[in-house]
C-alpha positions as CSV (number, residue, x, y, z in Angstrom):
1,X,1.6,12.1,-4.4
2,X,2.8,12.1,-1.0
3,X,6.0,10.5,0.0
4,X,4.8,8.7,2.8
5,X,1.8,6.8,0.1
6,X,4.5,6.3,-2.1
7,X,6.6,4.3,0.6
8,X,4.0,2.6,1.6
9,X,2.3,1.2,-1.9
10,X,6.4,0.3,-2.1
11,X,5.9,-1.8,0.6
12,X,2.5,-3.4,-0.2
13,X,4.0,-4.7,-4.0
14,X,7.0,-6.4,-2.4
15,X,5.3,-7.7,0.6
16,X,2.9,-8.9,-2.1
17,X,5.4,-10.6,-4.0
18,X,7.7,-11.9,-1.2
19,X,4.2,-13.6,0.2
20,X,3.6,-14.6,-3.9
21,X,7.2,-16.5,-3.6
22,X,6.9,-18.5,-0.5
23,X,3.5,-20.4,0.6
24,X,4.2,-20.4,4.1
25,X,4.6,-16.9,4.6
26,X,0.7,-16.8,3.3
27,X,0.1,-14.2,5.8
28,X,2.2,-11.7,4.3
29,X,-0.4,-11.5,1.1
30,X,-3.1,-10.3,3.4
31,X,-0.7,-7.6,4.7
32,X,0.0,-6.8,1.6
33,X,-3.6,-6.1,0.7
34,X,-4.6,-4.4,3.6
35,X,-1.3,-2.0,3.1
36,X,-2.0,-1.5,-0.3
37,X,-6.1,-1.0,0.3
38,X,-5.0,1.7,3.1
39,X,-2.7,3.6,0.9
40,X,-5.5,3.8,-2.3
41,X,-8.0,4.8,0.3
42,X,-5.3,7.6,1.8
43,X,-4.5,8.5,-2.1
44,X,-8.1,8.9,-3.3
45,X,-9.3,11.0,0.2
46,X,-6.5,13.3,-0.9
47,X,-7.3,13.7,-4.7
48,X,-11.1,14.4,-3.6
49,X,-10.4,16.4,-0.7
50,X,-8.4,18.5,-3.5
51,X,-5.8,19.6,-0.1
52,X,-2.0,20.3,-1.4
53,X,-0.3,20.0,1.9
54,X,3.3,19.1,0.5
């Protein structure tokens, strides 16, 4: 997997929890999702694409 996904699923999870841990910071969930939705789109292009650009 690409280093650049792997960063950035990183960040989803804790923005994910850090917005889990603290209501007011609600806003940081959707972030989250969005980051996370964009790296699994990003991941599965390149797994069907079949490219090996390292």
């Amino acid at each position: 997997m690409n280093v650049a996904l792997v960063i950035i699923i990183v960040i989803a999870i804790v923005l994910a929890i850090v917005g889990g841990m603290n209501a007011a910071l609600n806003w940081l969930i959707w972030v989250a999702l969005i980051v996370g939705v964009i790296a699994i789109i990003a991941f599965l292009f390149r797994v069907i694409s079949g490219r090996n650009r390292v």
